[in-house]
N, C-alpha and C positions, 0 to 999 in steps of 0.2 A: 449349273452344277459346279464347273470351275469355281464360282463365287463363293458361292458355300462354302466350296474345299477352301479357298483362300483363307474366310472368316476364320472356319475351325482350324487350319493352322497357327492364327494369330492368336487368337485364344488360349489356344494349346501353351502357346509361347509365352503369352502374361502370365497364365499361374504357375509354370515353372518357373519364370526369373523371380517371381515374387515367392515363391516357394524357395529356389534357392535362397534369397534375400533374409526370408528368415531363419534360415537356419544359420548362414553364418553370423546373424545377427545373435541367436539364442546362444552360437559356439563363444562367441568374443566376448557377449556380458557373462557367461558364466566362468570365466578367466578371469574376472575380475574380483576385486575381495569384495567383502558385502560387510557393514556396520551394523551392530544393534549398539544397544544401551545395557549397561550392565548396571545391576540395579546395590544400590550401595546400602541405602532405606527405604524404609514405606512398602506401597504397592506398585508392584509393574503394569496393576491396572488403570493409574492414573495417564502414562500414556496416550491410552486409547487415543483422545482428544490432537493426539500432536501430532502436528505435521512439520518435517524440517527436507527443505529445499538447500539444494550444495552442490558442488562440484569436486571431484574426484580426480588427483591433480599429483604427475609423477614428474618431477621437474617440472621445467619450461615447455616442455614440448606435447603434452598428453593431456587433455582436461575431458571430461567428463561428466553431462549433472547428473543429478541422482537425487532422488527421495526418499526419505526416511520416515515411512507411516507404519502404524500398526505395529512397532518395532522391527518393519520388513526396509531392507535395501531396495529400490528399484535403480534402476538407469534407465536413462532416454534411448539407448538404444534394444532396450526390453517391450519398451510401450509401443505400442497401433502406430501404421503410418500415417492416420487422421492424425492422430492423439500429437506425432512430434510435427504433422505439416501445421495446427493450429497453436502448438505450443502449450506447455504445461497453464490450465485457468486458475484463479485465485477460485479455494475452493467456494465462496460465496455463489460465485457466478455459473459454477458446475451445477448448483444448487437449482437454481433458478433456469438454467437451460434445462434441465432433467422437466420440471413441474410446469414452461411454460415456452415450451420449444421455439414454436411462433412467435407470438412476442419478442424473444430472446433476439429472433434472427440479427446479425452484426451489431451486438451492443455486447461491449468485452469491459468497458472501464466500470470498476465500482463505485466511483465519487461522480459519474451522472445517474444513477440508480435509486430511487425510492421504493420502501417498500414497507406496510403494513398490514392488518390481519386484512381488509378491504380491499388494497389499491397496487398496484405494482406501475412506478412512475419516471420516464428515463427523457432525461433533456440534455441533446449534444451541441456545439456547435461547428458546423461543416464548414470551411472558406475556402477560399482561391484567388488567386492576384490576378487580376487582368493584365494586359499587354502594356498598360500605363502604370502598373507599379501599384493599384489600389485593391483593397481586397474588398472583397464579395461572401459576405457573411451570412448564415442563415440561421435558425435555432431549427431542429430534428426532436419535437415532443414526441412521448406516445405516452400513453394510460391505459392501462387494465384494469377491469373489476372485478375482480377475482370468483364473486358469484358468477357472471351468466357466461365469465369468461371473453364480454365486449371489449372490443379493444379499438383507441381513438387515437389518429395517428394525426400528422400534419405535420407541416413545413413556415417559417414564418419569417423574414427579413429582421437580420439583427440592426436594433436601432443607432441611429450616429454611426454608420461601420465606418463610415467615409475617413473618420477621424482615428479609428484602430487598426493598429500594426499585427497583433497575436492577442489571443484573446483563449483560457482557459478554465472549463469549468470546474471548480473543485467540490462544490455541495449540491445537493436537490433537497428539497424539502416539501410538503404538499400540508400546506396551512390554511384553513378554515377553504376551502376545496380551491387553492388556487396554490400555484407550483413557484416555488421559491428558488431560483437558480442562483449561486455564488457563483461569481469569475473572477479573475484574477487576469487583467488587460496590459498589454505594454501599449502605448499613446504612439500614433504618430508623428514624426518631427520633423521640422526642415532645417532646427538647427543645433546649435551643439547639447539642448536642453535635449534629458530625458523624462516621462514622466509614466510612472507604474499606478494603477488605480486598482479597486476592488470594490468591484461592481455585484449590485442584487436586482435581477429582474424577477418583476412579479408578473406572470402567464396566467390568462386566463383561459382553461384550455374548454370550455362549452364553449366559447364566442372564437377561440382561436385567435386572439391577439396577446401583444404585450400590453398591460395597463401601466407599468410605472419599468422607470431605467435608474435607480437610485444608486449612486457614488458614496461608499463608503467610506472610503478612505480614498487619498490621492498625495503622492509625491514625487515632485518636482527633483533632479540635479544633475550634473555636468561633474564627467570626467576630472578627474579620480575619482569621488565620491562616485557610492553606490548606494541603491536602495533594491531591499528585496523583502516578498512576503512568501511565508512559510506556513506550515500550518501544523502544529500538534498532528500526534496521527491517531485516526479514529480506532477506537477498541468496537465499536459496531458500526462500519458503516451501510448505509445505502438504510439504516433504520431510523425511524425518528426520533430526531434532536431537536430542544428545545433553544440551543446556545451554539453556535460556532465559534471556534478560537482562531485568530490570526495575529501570528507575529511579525512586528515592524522591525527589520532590521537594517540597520544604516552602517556605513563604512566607509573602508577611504582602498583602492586598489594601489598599490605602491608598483614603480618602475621595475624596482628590485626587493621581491619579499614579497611574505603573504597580504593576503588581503586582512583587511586589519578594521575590527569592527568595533564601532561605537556605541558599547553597551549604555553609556549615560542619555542618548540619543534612543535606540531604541525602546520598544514597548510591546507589549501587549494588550493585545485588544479582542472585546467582548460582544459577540452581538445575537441581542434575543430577537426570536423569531415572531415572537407570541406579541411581546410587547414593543419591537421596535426600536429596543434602546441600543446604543452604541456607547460602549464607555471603556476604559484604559482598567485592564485588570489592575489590583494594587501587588504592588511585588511582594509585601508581607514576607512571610519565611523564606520565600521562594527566589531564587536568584533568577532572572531573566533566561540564560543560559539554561538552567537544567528544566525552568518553565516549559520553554519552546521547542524543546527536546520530549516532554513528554509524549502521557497518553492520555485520552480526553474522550469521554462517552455522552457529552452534554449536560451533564449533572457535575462532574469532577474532574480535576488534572491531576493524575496520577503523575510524578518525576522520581525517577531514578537519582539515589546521591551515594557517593561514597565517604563512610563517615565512619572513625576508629578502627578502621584495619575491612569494616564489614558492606554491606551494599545496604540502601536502603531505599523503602515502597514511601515516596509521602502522599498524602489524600489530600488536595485542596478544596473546597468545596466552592462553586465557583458563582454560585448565588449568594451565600452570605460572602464569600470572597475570605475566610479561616479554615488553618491545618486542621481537617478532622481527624487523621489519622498519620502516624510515622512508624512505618514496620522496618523493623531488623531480620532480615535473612540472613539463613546460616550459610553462608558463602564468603568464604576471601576474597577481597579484592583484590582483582589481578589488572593493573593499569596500562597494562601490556595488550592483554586480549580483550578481542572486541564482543559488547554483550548482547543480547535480544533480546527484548521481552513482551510477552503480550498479555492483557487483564481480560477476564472472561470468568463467569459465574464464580464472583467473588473468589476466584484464584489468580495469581500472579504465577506466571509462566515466566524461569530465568536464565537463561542461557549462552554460557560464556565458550567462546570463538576459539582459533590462533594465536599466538603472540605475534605482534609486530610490533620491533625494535629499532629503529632507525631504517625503516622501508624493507627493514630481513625477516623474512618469515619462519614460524617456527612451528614447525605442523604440533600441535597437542591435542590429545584426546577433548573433545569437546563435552562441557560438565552441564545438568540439566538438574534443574532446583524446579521442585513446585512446591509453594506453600498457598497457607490462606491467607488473606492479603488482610484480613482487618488483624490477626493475631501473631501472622509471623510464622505460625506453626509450621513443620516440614511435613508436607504431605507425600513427596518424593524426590531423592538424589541417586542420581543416576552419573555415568558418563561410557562413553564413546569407547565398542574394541572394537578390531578387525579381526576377522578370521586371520588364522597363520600362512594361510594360502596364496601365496603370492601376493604379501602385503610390502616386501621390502621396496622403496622408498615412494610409498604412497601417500598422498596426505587429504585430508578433507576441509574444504574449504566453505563453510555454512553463509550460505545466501538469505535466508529468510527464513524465521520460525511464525508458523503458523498455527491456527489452534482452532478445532472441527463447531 
């Protein structure tokens, strides 16, 4: 009986601490100001789609993140104690835990994720250094098929590891039924050489091996010189592309001063999945710089440029390798504040930050442009109030725009 009485007082005692927990939790986020969009143009129903991730920031001393959906504030200390112990998801990934719980289980990153109307397809790689300094690499497949809801798991030894220091995946792909993984490797050394590689392994996942370990690209250098690959950022990922983008960038690290890059040296580079080809995008209109900065859906590289006071959408098309499109949006350019943008059913999503002036920051309401991306047109402008309620010296600091 003791026992019992034991249990039931401990019980008693979690959901009131947790009961207190929330309420002071619901007392302190509603002391805080809350952000919508005040709508300048257009419709406020374009919205719907936007998600903005940020931090709510009073001086040096108070930060706060906070989400901006639906035109609603949240804060992280409004959300579930799941929701802040796992951490706010890229909504893609909410997406796919919702529709395939199991599967999902511990798969967080979107660039090892494939996924089409059939297949839902996730290749990680897991390692560990032994007690000699060598790492111990494995590849982590699975596959669903989304009819019968089978799902094929396995573990496989990553080839040559002996030879790899870090090794990252950046794309999946699932190509005539065999799994296409990009990585991005830094080489073993014993001496002052360093050498960066970007690797495709082709997985055959009925037989459960690797069939080929193909090196894409590979660069050698030594101190100062630097070399690093980057990648456009996808406007869909974890869906199918027929093209990945990787840029080569080279540099020189200085004793004193920035790292100082060698645009004539670098490049970009193109590689089909379908056909196999590897070749050197042509820079054509596009300068390197605003290139590598883009946004890239397999078919196009969308770059942001600023040109005559205005911002501008360019379309390169990245098969024939020519500008198909150059939109002017109605936004100022402000070279001070930092911008966002993301591309998605043929709209362009644009979203201008902060000033930062010499490392001083200058809290400004943050402005949101949506147009159509092939004509320019303003489909909505918006920007940033606070409620009056205890807003004095609050400021928002925009993390990442996302779009549903």
């Amino acid at each position: 009986m003791k026992r019992y009485l034991c249990s039931i007082i401990i019980g008693m005692v979690v959901i009131l601490s947790i009961g207190t927990y929330y309420v002071k939790v619901a007392s302190s986020a509603s002391s805080l100001p809350k952000y919508t969009f005040k709508t300048l143009e257009g419709s406020d129903k374009e919205l719907d789609p936007v998600i903005i991730n940020g931090t709510l920031q009073n001086s040096s001393t108070f930060y706060e993140p906070l989400t901006i959906e639906s035109n609603t504030t949240t804060y992280a200390s409004e959300r579930s104690y799941l929701e802040n112990l796992t951490g706010r998801q890229d909504q893609k990934i909410e997406r796919l835990v919702k529709e395939h719980r199991s599967f999902m289980r511990g798969k967080d990153s979107i660039s090892s994720l494939y996924e089409d109307d059939d297949f839902l397809a996730y290749a990680w790689v897991n390692s560990d250094f032994t007690n000699n300094g060598k790492m111990e690499a494995e590849f982590d497949i699975g596959l669903l098929e989304k009819k019968d809801e089978e799902e094929t798991s396995f573990q496989i030894k990553l080839p040559d590891q002996e030879r790899i220091m870090n090794v990252d995946v950046r794309d999946v792909q699932l190509v005539h039924s065999k799994l296409q993984v990009l990585t991005m490797i830094d080489v073993n050394s014993n001496n002052e050489k360093q050498t960066k590689e970007v690797h495709l392994y082709t997985i055959d996942v009925a037989n459960k091996k690797v069939l080929s370990d193909k090196t894409l690209v590979s660069e050698s250098f030594t101190y100062p010189n630097q070399v690093d690959f980057e990648m456009p950022i996808e406007v869909a990922p974890s869906q199918p592309n027929s093209m990945v983008l990787i840029s080569l960038i080279k540099g020189v690290n200085h004793e004193e001063g920035p790292f100082e890059e060698k645009l004539k040296e670098s490049k970009l580079i193109s590689y089909n999945y379908e056909t196999e080809k590897l070749e050197t995008v042509k820079k054509g209109p596009l300068s390197l710089d605003i290139a590598r900065s883009g946004y890239a859906d397999g078919k196009n590289l969308y770059a942001v440029e600023m040109k005559s006071g205005k911002y501008r959408i360019k379309t390169f098309d990245l098969s024939s390798q020519t500008l198909t499109n150059d939109t002017e949006l109605d936004m100022a350019v402000n070279k001070k504040a930092q911008y966002f943008a993301a591309i998605k059913n043929e709209h362009v999503y644009f979203l201008l930050g902060n000033e930062v002036d010499q490392d001083v920051l200058t809290y400004k309401p943050a402005k949101l442009l949506i147009a159509d991306i092939k004509t320019g047109k303003t489909l909505y402008k918006g920007e940033t109030v606070i409620n009056k309620k205890n807003s004095k010296g609050y400021g928002l600091i925009i993390d990442e725009l996302e779009i549903k």
